[in-house]
Backbone bond lengths (Angstrom), bond angles and torsions (degrees), N, CA, C in turn:
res aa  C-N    CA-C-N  psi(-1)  N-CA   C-N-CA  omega(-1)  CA-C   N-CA-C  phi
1 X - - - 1.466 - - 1.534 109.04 -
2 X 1.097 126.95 126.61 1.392 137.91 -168.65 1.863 99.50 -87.77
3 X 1.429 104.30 127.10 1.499 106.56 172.45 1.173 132.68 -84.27
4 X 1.146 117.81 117.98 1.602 129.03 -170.23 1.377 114.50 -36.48
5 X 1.614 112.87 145.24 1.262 108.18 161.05 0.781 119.16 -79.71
6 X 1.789 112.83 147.60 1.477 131.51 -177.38 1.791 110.23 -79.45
7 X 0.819 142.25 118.40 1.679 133.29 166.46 1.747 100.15 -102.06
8 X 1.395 92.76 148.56 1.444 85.95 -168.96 1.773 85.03 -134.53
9 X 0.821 115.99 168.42 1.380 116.41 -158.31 1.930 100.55 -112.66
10 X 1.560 118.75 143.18 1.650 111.14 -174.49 1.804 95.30 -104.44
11 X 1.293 103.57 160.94 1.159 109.98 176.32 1.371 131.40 -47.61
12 X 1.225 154.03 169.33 1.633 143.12 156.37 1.528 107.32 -64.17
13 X 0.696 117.67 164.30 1.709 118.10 174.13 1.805 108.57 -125.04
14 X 1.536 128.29 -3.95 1.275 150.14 171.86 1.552 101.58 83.79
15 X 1.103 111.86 21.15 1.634 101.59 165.63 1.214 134.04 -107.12
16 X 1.243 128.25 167.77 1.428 110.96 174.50 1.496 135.50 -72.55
17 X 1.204 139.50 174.22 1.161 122.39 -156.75 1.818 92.92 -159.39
18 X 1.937 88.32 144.29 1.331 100.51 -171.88 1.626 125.73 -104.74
19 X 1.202 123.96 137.15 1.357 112.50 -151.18 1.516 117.22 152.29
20 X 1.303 110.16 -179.26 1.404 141.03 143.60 1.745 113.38 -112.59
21 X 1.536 99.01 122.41 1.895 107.25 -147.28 1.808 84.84 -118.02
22 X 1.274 134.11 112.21 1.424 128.94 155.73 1.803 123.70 -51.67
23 X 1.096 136.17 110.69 1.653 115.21 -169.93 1.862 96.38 -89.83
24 X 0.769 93.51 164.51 1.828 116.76 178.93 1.236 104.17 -146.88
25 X 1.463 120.15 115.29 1.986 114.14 148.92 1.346 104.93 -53.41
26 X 1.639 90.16 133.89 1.888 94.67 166.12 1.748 88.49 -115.40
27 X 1.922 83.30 141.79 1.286 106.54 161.78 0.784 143.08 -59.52
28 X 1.769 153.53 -158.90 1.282 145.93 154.82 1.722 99.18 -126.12
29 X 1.422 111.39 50.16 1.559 107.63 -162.98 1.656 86.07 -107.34
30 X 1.962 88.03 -157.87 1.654 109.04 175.60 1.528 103.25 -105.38
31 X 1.337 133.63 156.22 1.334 129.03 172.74 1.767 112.34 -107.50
32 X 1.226 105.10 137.82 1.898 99.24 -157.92 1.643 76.14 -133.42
33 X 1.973 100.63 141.11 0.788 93.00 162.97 1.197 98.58 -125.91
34 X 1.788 133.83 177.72 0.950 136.33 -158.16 1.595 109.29 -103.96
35 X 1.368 141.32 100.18 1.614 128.44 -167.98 1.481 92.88 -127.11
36 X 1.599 107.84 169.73 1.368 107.53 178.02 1.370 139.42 -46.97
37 X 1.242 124.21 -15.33 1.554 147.61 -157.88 1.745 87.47 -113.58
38 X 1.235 132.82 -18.57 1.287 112.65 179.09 1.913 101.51 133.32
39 X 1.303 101.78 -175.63 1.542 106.03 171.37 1.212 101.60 -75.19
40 X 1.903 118.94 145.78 1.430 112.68 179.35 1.966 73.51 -145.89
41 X 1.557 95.98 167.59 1.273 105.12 170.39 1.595 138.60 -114.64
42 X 0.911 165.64 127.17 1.383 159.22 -53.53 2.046 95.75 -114.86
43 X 1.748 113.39 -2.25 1.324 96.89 179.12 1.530 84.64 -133.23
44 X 1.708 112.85 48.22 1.033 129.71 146.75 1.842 115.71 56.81
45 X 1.787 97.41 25.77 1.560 110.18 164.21 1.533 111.16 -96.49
46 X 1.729 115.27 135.22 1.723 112.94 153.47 1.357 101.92 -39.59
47 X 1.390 86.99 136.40 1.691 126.66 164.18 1.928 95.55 -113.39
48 X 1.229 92.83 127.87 1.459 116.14 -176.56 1.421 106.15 -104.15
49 X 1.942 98.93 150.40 1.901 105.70 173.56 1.317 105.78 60.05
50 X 1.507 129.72 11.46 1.514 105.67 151.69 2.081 120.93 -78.80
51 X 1.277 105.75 168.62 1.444 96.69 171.98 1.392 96.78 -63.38
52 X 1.541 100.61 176.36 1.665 101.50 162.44 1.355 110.98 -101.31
53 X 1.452 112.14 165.60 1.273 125.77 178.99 1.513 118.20 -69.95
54 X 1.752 112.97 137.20 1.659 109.33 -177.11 1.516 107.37 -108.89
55 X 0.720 104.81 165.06 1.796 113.12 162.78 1.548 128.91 -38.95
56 X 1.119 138.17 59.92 1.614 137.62 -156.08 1.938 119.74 145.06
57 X 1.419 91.82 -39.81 1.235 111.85 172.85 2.052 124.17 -62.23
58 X 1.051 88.99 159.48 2.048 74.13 -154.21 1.918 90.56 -95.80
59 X 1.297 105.09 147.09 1.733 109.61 -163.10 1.421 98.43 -111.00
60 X 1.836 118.10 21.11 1.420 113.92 -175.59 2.136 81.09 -128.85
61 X 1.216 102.25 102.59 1.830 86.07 179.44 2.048 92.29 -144.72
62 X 1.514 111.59 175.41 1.114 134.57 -174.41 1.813 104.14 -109.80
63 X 0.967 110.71 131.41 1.482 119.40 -159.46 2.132 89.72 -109.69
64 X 1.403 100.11 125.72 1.660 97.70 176.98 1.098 106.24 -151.95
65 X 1.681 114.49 134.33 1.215 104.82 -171.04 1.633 92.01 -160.32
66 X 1.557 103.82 86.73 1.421 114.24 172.36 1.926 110.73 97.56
67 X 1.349 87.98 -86.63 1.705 95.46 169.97 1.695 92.08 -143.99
68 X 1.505 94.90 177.06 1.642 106.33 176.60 1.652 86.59 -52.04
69 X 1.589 116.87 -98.47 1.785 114.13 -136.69 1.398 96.65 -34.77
70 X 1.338 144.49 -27.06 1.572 125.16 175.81 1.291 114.39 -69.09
71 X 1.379 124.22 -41.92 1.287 120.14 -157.30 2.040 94.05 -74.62
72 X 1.757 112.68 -41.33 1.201 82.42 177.62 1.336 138.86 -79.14
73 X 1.888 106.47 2.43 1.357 107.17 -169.27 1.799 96.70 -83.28
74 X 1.603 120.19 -26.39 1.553 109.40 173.00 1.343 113.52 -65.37
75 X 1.528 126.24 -31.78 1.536 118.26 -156.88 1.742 101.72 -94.63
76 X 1.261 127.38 -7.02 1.680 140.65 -173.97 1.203 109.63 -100.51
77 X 1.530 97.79 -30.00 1.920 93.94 -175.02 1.444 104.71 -76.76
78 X 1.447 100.43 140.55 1.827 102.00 171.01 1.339 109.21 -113.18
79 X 1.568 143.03 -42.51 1.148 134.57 150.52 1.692 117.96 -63.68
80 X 1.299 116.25 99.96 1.434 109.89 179.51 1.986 114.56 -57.41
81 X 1.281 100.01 147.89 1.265 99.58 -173.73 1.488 113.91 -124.27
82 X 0.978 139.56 -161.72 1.850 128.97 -161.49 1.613 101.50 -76.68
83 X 1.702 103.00 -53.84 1.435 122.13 -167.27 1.710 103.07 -87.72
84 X 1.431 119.43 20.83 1.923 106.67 175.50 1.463 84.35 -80.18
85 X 1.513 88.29 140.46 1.618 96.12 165.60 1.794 105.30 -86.22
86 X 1.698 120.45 147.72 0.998 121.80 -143.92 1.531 100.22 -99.22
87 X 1.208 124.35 155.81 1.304 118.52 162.98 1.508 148.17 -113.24
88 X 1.555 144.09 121.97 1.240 109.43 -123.59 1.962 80.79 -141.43
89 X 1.245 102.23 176.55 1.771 104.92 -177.56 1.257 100.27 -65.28
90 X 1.260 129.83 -22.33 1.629 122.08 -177.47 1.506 116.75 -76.29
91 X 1.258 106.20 -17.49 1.657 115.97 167.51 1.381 120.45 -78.11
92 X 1.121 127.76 -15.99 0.995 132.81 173.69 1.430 117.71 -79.84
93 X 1.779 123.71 102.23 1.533 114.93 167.49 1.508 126.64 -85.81
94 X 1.434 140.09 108.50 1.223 137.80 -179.23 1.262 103.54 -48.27
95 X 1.455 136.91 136.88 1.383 145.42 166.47 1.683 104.79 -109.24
96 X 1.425 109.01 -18.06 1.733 83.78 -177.42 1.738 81.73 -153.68
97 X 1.422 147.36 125.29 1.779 83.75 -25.86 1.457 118.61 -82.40
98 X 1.110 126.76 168.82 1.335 154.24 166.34 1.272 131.22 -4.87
99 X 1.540 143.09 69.67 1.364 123.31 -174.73 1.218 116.56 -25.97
100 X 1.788 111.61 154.82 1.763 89.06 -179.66 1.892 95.58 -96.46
101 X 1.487 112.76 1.91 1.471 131.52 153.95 1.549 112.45 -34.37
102 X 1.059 130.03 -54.57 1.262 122.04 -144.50 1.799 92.95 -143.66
103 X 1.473 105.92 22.88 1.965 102.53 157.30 1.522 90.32 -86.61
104 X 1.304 105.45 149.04 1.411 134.87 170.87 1.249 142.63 -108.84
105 X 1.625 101.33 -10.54 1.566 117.05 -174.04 1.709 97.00 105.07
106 X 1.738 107.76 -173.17 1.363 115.70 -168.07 1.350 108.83 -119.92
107 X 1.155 127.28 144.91 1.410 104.87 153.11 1.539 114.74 -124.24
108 X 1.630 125.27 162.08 1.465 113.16 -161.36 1.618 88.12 -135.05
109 X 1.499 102.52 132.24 1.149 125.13 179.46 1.773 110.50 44.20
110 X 1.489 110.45 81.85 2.050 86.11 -158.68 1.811 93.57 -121.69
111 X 1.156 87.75 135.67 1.505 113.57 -167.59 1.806 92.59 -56.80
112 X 1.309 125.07 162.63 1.249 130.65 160.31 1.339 132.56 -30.14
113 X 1.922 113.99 -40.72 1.306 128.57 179.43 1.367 96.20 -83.88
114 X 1.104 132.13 -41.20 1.572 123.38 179.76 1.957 96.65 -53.93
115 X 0.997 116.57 -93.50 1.107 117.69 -162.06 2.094 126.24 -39.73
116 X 1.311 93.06 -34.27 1.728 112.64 154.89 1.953 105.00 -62.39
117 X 1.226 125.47 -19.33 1.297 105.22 -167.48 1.508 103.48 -100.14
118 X 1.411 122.90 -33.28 1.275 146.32 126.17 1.355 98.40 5.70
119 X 1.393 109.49 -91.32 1.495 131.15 -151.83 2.092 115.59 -45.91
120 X 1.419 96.65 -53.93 1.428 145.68 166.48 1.847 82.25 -47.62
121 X 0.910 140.16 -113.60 1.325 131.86 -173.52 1.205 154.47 -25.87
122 X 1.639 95.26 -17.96 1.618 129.66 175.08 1.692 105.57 -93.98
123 X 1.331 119.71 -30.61 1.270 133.13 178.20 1.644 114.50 -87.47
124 X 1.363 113.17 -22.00 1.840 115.47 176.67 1.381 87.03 -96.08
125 X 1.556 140.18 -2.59 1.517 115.35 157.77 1.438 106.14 -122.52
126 X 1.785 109.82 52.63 1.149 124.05 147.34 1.667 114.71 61.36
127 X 1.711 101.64 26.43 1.964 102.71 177.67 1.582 74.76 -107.20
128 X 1.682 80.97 168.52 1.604 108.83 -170.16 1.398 103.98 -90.40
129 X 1.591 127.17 -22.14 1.616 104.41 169.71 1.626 71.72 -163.42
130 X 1.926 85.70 -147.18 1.396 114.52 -179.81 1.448 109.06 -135.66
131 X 0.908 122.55 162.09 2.091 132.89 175.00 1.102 84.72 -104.87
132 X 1.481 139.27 141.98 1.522 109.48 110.90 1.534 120.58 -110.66
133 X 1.283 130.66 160.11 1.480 142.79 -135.70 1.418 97.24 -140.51
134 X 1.545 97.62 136.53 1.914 107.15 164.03 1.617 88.64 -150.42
135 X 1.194 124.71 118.01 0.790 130.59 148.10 2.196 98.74 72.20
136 X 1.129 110.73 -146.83 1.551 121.59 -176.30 1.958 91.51 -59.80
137 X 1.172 119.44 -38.00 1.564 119.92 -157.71 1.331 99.32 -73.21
138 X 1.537 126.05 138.16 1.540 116.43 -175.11 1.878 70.27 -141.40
139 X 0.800 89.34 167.54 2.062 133.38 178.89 1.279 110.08 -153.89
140 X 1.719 99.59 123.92 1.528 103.24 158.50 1.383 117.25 -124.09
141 X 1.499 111.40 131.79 1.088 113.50 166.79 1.182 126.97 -115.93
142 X 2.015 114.19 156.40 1.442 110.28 -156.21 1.790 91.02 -144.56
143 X 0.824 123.54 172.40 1.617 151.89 -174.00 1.725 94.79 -54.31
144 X 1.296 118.34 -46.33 1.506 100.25 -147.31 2.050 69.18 -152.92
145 X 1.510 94.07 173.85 1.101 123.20 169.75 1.104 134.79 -81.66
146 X 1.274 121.15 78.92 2.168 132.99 -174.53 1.716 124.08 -94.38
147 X 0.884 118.27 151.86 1.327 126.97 -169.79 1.494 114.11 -158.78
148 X 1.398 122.32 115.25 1.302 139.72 -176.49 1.744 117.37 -98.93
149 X 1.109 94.60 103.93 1.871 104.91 -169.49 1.325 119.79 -115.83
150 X 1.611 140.53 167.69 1.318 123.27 162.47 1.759 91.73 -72.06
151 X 1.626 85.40 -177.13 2.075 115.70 161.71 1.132 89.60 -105.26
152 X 1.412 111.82 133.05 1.112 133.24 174.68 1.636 118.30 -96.50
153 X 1.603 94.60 -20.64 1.663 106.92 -176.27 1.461 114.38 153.46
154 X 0.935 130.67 164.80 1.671 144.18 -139.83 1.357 119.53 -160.27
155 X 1.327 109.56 163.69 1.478 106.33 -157.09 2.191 88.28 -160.63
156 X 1.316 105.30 127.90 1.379 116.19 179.96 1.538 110.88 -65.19
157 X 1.471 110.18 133.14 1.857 98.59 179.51 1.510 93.17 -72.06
158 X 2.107 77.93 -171.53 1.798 102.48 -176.37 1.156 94.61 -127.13
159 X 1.814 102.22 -176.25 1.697 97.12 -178.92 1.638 103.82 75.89
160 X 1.037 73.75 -148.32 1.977 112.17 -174.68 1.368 94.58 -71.86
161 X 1.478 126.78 -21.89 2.024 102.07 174.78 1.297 102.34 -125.27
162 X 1.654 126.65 47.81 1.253 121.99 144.91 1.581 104.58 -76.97
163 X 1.605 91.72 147.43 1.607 105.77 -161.95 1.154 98.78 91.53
164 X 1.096 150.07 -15.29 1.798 144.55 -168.42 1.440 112.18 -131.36
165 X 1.221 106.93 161.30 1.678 100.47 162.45 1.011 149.56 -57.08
166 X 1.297 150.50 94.26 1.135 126.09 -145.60 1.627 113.63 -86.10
167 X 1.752 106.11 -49.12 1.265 118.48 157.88 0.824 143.72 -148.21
168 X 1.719 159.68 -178.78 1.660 146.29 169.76 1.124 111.38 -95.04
169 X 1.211 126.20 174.45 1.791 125.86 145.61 1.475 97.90 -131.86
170 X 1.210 94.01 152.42 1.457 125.15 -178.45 1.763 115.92 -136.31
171 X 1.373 117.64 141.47 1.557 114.36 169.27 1.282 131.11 -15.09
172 X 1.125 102.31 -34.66 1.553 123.04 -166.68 2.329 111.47 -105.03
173 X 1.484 94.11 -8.31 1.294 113.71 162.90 1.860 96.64 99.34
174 X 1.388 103.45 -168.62 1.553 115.87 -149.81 1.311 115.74 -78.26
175 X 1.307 137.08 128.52 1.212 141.99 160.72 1.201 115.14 -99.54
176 X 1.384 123.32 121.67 1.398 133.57 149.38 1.483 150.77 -144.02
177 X 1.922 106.66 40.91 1.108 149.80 -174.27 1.711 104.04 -127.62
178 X 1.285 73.60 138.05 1.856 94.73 179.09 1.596 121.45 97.29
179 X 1.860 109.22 -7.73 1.809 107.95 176.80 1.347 87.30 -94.45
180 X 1.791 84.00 158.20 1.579 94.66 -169.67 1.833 84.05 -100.25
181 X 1.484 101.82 -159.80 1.294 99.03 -179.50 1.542 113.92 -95.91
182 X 1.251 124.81 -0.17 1.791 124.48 163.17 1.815 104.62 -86.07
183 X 1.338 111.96 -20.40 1.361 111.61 165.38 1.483 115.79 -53.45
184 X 1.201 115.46 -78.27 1.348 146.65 157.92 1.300 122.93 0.42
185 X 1.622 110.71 -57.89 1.553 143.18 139.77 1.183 100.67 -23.39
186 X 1.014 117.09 -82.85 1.809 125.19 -135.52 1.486 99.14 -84.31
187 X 1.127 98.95 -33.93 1.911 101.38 176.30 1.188 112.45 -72.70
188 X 0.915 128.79 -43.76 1.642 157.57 -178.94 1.893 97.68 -35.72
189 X 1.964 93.32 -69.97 1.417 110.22 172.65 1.223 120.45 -53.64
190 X 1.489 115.30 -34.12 1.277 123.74 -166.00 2.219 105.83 -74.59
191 X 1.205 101.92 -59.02 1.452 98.95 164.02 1.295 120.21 -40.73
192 X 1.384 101.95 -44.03 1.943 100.55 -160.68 1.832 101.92 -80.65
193 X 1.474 121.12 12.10 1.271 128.98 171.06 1.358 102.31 -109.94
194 X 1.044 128.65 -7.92 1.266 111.03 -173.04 1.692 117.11 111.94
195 X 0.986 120.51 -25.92 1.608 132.08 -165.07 1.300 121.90 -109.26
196 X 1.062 129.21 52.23 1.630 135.23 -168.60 1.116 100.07 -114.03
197 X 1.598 106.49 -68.36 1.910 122.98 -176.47 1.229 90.96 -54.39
198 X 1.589 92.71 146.97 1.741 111.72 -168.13 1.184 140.11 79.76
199 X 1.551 119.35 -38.44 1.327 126.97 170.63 1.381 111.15 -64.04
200 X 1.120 118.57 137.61 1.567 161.30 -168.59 2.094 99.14 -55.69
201 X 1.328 96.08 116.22 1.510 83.90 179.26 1.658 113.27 -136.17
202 X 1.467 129.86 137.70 1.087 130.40 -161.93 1.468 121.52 -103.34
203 X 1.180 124.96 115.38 1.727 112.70 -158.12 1.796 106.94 -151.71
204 X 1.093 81.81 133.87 1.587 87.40 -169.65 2.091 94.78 -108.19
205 X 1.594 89.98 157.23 1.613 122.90 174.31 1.000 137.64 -102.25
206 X 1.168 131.35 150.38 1.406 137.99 147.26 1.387 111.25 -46.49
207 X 1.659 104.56 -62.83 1.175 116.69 -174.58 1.811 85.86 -174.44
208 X 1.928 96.99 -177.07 1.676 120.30 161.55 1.373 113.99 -87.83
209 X 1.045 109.12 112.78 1.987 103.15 162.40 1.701 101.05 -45.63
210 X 1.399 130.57 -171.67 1.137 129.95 -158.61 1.366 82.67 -121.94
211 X 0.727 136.84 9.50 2.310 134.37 148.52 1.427 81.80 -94.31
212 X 1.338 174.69 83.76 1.210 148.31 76.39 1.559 100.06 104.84
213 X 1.258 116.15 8.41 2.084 108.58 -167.85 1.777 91.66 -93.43
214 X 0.970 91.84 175.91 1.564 111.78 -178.87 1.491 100.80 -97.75
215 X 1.791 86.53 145.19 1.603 88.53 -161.35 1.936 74.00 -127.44
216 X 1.459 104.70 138.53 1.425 121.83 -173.14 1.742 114.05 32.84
217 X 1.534 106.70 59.07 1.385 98.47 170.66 1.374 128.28 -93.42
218 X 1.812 122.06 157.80 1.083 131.64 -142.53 1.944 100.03 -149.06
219 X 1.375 113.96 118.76 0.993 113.71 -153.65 1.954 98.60 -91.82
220 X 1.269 108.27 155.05 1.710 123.48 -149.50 1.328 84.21 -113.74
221 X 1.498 115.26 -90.23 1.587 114.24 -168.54 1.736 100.92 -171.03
222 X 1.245 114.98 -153.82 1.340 108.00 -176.00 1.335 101.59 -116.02
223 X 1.375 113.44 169.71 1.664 117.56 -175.72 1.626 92.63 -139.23
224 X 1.529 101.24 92.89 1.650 102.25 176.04 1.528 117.91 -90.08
225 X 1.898 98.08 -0.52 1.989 105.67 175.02 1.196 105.02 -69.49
226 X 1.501 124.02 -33.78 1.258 142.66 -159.93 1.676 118.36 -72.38
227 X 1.504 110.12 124.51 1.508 121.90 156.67 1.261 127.46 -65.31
228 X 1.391 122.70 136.87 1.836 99.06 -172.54 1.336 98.25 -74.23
229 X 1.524 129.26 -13.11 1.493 122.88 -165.16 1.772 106.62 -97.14
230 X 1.541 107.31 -0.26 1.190 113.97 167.39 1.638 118.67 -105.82
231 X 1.296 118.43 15.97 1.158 128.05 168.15 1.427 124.53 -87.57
232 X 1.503 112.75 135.07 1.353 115.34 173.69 1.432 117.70 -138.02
């Protein structure tokens, strides 16, 4: 069985766009795709406790189950435990082709405010953005400005978070706003094992300086579904 292509969707750039544009709610899930060995996820780890895949059913889909930290604590866990939240065929959204869940209507040729008004509506019923789609080209758009990178490396706080992390660096330069102090902890531990560098990190902007660095960044959470080579 030949494995599907992955399309991964590029950022908005805030302009308008020419066309006939398909909208899709995007989730805040995991994305599983379906390969011979089973569902694996986009940095090519089993995803556990999904159904399996049938004959007809699409092997490129969005896995949701409540909010993200649930959906990844069902799809990571391999011994199920009392409190895994469970996972069922209704959790599963086809992305290629298309839930008929998460079509949205079209929009044709839509100025910036069209697609911002869009956006605004998908977010007061609590989805995390919108796609929109022509053909292979997908766009996603979201509320604010995010970017998913490895850690490149770390540095212990001062003060009140010596013993803790203080901050990361990333390609795009240092984050160390937005962990709380059980964050801090766990990352903290996580470096001093060995396992920090590399893991998947989620951080939103102001904006890019015009070298590409982050200008007032603020750290989100981690993205352990995530490939660093599937990050954008």
């Amino acid at each position: 069985m030949t494995a599907p292509t992955i399309n991964n969707p590029r950022s908005w750039n805030g302009k308008g766009l020419v066309g006939d544009w398909a909208v899709s709610l995007k989730l805040d899930g995991v994305r599983a795709i379906w390969r011979d060995i089973g569902w694996m996820s986009r940095a090519n780890k089993p995803l556990h406790n999904l159904p399996p895949w049938r004959d007809g059913q699409p092997r490129d889909c969005e896995v949701f189950v409540n909010n993200l930290r649930d959906t990844i604590r069902a799809t990571r866990t391999k011994c199920l435990k009392q409190d895994t939240p469970s996972i069922t065929p209704r959790h599963l959204y086809g992305l290629a082709p298309l839930d008929p869940r998460l079509h949205w209507g079209t929009l044709t040729n839509p100025t910036p405010a069209d697609i911002r008004a869009v956006l605004r509506r998908a977010n007061a019923l609590n989805f995390e953005g919108i796609v929109l789609r022509k053909g292979d080209d997908w766009i996603k758009v979201k509320p604010f400005e995010t970017h998913d990178l490895p850690i490149t490396g770390f540095s212990e706080g001062t003060g009140k978070h010596r013993g803790q992390l203080g901050f990361v660096t990333t390609a795009r330069g240092a984050v160390g706003a937005g962990f709380t102090d059980s964050d801090r902890e766990v990352l903290w531990a996580e470096a001093n094992a060995g396992r920090l560098v590399g893991q998947v990190i989620e951080v939103t902007c102001m904006q890019l300086t015009d070298h590409g660095n982050f200008r007032h960044p603020v750290f989100i959470r981690m993205r352990p579904d995530k490939l660093i080579d599937s990050t954008a």
